[in-house]
N, C-alpha and C positions, 0 to 999 in steps of 0.2 A: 487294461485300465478301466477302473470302472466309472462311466460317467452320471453325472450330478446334476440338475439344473434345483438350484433355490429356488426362495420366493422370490427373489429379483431379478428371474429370469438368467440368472448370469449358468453357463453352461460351464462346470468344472471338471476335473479328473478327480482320482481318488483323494482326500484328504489323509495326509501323512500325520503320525500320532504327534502333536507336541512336544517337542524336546527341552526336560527339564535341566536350562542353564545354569552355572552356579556364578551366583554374584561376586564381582571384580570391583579393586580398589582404582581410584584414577588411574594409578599407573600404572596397573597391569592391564586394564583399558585398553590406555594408549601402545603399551606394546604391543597388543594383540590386533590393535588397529593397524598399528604398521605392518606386521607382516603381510596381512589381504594389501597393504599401500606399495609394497615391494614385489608383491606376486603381480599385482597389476600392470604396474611402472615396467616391467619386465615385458610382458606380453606385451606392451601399446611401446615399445621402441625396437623390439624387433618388426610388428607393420610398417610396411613402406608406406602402405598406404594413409597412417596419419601421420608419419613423421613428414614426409616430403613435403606436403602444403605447409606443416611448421614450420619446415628450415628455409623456404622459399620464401613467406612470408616474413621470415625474422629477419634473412637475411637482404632480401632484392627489393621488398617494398620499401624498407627506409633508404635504400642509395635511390630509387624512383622519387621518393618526398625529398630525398635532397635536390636531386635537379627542378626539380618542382618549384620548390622554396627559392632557387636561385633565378627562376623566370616570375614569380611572383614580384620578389623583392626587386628586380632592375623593373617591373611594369610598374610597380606603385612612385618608385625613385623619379622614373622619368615623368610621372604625370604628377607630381610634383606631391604625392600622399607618401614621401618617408616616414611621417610619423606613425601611420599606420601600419609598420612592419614589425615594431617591437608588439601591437596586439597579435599580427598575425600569428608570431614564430611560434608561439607556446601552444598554436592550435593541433596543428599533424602531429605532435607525440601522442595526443588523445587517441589521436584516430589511428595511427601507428599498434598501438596497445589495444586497440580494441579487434582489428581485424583477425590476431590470431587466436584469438579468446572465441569469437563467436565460429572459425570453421574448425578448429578443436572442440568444440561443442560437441561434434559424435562422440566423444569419449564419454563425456556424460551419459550421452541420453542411450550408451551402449549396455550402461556400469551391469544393471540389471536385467533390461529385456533381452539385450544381445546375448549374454551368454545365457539366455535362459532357450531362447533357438537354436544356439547351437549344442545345447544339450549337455553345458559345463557347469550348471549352475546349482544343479544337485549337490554332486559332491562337496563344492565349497559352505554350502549352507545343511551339511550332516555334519560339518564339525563343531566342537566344545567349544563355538563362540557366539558372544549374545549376538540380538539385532542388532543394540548400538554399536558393538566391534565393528559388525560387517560393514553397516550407513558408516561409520569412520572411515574405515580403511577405503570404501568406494570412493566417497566424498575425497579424501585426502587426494587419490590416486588421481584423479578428473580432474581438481586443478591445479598441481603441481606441472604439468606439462605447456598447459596455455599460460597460464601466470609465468615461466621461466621465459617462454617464447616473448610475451610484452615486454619482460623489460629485457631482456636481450634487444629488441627491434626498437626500445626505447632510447635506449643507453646509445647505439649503434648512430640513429639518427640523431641526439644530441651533442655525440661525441664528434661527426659531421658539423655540426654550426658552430660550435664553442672552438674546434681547430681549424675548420676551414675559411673561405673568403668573407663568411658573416663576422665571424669572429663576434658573435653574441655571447654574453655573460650575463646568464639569467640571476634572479635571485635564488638562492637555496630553497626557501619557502614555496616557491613558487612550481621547482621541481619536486619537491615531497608532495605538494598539490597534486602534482598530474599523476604520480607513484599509487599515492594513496586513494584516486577515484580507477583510476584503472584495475585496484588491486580489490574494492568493492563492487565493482560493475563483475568483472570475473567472480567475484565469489556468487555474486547474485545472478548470473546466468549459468553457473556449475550447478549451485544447490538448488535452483527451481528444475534446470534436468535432471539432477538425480529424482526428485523428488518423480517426476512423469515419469525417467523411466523405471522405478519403484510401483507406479499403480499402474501403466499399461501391460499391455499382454502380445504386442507387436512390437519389432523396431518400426515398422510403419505407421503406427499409431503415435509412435513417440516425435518421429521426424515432424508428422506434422502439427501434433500439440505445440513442436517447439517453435512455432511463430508466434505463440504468443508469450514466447521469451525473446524473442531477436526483435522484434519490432518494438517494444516498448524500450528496449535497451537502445535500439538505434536513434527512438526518438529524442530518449536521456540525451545521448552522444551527440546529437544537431543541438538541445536547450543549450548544452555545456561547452560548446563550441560559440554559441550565440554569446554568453555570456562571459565567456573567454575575450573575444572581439573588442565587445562594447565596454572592456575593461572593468566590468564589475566582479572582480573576482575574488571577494569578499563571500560572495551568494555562493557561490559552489561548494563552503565548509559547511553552509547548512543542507546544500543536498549529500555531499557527502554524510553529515549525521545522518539523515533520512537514511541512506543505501547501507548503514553499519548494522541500522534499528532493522533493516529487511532481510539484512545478510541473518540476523539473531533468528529472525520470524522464520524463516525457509530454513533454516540448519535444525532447529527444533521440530518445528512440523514436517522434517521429512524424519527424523529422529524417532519421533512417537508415532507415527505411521505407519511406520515399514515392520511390517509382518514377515516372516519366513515362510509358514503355514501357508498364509495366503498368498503369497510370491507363488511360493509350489503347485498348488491346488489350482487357483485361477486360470482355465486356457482362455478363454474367449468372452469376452463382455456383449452384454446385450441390453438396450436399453427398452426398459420394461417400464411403458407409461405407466399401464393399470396399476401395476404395484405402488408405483411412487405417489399416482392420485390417492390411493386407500391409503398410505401410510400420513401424507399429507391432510387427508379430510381428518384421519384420527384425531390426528394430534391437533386439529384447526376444534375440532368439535370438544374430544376430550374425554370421548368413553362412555361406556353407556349409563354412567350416572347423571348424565346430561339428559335432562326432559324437555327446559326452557331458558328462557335468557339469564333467570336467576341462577338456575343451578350453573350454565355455561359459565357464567363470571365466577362462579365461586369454584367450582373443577377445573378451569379452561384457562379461563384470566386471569386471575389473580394468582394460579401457581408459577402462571409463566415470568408474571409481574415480578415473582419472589427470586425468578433466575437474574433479574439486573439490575442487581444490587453494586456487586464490583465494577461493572461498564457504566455504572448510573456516577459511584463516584468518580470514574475517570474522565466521566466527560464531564462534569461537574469543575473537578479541580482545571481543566484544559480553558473551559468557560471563564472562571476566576481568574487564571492567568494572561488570557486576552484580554481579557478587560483592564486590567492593572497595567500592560503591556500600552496598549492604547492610548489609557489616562496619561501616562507618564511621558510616551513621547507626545503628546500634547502641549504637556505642559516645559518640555526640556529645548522643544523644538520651536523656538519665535518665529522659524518662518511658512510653519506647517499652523501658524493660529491663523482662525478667521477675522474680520476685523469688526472692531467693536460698534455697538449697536447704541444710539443715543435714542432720546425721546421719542423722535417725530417716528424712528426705525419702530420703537415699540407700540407704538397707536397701528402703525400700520400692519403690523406680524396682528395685535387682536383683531382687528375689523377685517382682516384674511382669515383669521382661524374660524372668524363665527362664521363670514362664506360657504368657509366651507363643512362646517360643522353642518350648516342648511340645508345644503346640498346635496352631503353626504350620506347622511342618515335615514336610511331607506334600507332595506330587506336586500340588494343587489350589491348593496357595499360590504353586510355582513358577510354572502358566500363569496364576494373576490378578497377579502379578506384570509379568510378560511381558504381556500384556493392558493394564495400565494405564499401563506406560510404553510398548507399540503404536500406543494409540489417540491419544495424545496425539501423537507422533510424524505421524499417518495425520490428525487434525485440524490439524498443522501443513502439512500436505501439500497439504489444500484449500484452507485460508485463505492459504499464498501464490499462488495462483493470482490471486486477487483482490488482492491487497494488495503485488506486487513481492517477495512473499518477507519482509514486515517479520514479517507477524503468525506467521511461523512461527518467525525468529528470537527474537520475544518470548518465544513457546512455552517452546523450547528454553533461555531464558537466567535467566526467573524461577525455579525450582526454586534455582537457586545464587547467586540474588540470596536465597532464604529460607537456603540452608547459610551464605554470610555474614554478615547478620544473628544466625543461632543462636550463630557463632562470637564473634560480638561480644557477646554475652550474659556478665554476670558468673558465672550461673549454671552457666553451660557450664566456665569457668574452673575455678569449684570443683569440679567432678565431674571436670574433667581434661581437659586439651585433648587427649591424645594418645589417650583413651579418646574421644571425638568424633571423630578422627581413623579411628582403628580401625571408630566404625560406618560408616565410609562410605569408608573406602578400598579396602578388597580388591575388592567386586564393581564401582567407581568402575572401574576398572581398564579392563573393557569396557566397560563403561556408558557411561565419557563420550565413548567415543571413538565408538560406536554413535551415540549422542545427537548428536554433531558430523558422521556420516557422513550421515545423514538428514535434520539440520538445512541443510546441505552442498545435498543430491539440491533440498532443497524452494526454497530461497533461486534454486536455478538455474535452476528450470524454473518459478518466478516475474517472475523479470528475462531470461530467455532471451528474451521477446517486447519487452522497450525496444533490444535490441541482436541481432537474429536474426546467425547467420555469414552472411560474402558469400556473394550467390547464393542465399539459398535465403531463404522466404518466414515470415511470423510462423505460421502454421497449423504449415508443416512442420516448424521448430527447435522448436514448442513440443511437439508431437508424439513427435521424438524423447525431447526434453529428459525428457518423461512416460513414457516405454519406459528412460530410461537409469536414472530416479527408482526406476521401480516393481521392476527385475532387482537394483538397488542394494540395496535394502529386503529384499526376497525371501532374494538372495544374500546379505548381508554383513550387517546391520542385524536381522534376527532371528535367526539363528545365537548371535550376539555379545548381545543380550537373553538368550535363553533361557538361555546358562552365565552371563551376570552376575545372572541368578535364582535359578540354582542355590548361585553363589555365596552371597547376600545369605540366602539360607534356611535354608542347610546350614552353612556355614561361617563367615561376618560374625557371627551369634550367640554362635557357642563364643569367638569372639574377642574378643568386648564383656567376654562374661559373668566368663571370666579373669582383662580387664585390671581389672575393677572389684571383685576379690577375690572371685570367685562359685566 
């Protein structure tokens, strides 16, 4: 075999010619998915080795949560907390359902690395079916067996309280409830390891990549327990939305990821600073038609400016909806309103505003200004790396989920809407657009890795995506802070202070 190393340092075997697939209707698709889902399913129930922990777990750990439940519920009886038994009951089917889902997890993270070690993996990917047949038929096969094993151990341990000495009769809703997060917690711990084991090049790599799929999932499993308890269980239909929208995001970007070529070819990864620094200064700078800051903004910046356009209105419309959201339960809600504000309240709010209007206005108020809408900005920045870009639109979209609520307020009312208006519209001017240009950068270079451009690899798009983010921020997003600071310091005050008779 003859060996390869790229510019990325990455060390390969020979590269196998392309094999031109021929395009398939849905359903012959999904047939051809099934059969890699039936060659799998075959192979992973003749191993003892992953069926044993299934059957062990489907079957002993729920009659174990049953005696469990029955020492819980006589210690809560006796110390006089019966009512807290009907929160407890619905909690260990959660956790019943989740334990065979995460040590059936080698099947995943086997789908691709595993047979690729032991030298099986050729032959199945020289046959006349696409990438997406193969990512089907894997995906199908990896969680068909932990998904059967939960609600088997569900059903088993339910079936225990509803017949035996509890003689509990939950709601229906309530069981679909725990059905249906258990059956998106699995899909979202299958398809983020297929996906790892699709770009690693060891089962050892994959093993331990995959903490950071068990640990955020166990985390879920404690919030959803917590919230099971404390009887709000209302909240868990929206983290269940959440877990459907991630199930979509990881099915797709392991979809459009998964190469065969590069399956084959890839032996060993290496991580190669120098390349990733040169690829990064490129694209941060912009080519050699860059001489100075002008040319930079006009090569550098403003082409990047032109990639967040669709991220720019998604967080735009996200913005609008928090705010509407706000307003309304403001105004729906009598006992979430502040209370209203008479005369003597309003003499007092001006002769505090000009305080501090006095006070504040000075050059150290403009940079913590600038600073503390930065860092939040720079904390959206990190947390969509991890999270697709949600947790940075969240960021970005609470602050004007609180200005709708305020505006919903009666109290706001009396002091005058257009004096509310006034504090927050002149430096709004930059601000929001700023706020939407960096919300934009963060949201892209979090979902830039579910759908990288053709041709080029998830390291590289997210690489750039991260160089277009961080020249965006630099150039155009602190700029546009620093005068909506100035504004907000210097000018927003005398305008308050006016419209409120000061």
């Amino acid at each position: 075999m003859t060996t390869v190393i790229n510019t990325r340092g990455e060390v390969s075997g020979f590269q196998p010619p392309a094999l031109v697939l021929p395009k398939h209707t849905f359903g012959e698709t999904m047939r051809n998915a099934l059969v890699v889902t039936r060659r799998e399913m075959r192979d992973s129930l003749r191993d003892w080795r992953i069926m044993a922990p299934i059957i062990v777990l489907t079957l002993v750990f729920p009659l174990l949560a049953q005696g469990m439940t029955g020492l819980f519920t006589s210690f809560f009886v006796s110390n006089g907390a019966a009512p807290l038994v009907e929160n407890f009951l619905p909690l260990l089917p959660m956790i019943i359902g989740f334990f065979p889902v995460s040590i059936s997890l080698v099947i995943a993270l086997e789908t691709f690395v595993g047979e690729k070690e032991r030298r099986s993996l050729e032959p199945l990917l020289s046959t006349p079916l696409t990438n997406t047949e193969l990512y089907l038929g894997k995906t199908f096969a990896a969680m068909i067996p932990p998904l059967i094993a939960s609600y088997l151990g569900i059903g088993i341990y339910l079936g225990g309280l509803i017949l035996g000495s509890q003689q509990w009769r939950p709601e229906p809703w309530l069981i679909i409830q725990i059905l249906l997060l258990t059956t998106t917690q699995a899909l979202v711990m299958v398809t983020g390891a297929v996906v790892v084991s699709s770009q690693t090049t060891s089962t050892r790599a994959s093993n331990l990549l995959a903490s950071f799929i068990i640990i955020p999932t166990s985390m879920l499993v404690m919030l959803e327990s917590f919230i099971m308890i404390t009887n709000n269980r209302y909240v868990l239909w929206y983290l269940l939305g959440g877990l459907f929208v991630l199930d979509i995001l990881l099915f797709s970007m392991g979809a459009r990821i998964f190469n065969r070529e590069e399956l084959l070819g890839r032996s060993i990864d290496e991580i190669n600073l120098r390349w990733a620094w040169r690829q990064f200064k490129h694209q941060f700078i912009g080519g050699e038609k860059v001489t100075n800051i002008a040319t930079w903004y006009r090569y550098s910046v403003f082409p990047a400016l032109g990639k967040l356009r669709t991220p720019m209105i998604i967080v735009l419309l996200s913005i609008i909806g928090v705010f509407i959201f706000g307003f309304v339960i403001a105004t729906v809600r009598p006992d979430f309103q502040l209370p209203n504000a008479g005369t003597a309240e309003h003499e007092q709010s001006l002769e505090s505003f000009k305080v501090l209007y006095q006070y504040g206005g000075h050059p150290g108020t403009v940079l913590a200004v600038v600073w503390q809408n930065a860092r939040i900005l720079i904390a959206g920045l990190i947390l969509a790396v991890f999270t697709f870009g949600v947790l940075a639109i969240i960021l970005a979209a609470a602050p004007f989920g609180i200005l709708g609520f305020l505006l919903g307020q009666p109290v706001v009312a009396a002091l005058g809407t257009g004096t509310f208006f006034l504090a927050v519209f002149p430096h709004s001017i930059l601000e929001i657009p700023a706020i939407l240009i960096a919300t934009a950068a963060s949201a892209r270079l979090g979902l830039v890795t579910t759908r990288p451009p053709e041709g080029m690899g998830v390291w590289d798009a997210w690489l750039l995506a991260l160089a277009d983010a961080i020249k965006v921020f630099i150039g155009v997003v602190l700029p546009m802070l620093f005068l909506a600071a100035l504004i907000e310091v210097y000018i927003t005050p005398l305008i308050v202070i006016k419209s409120m008779g000061g």
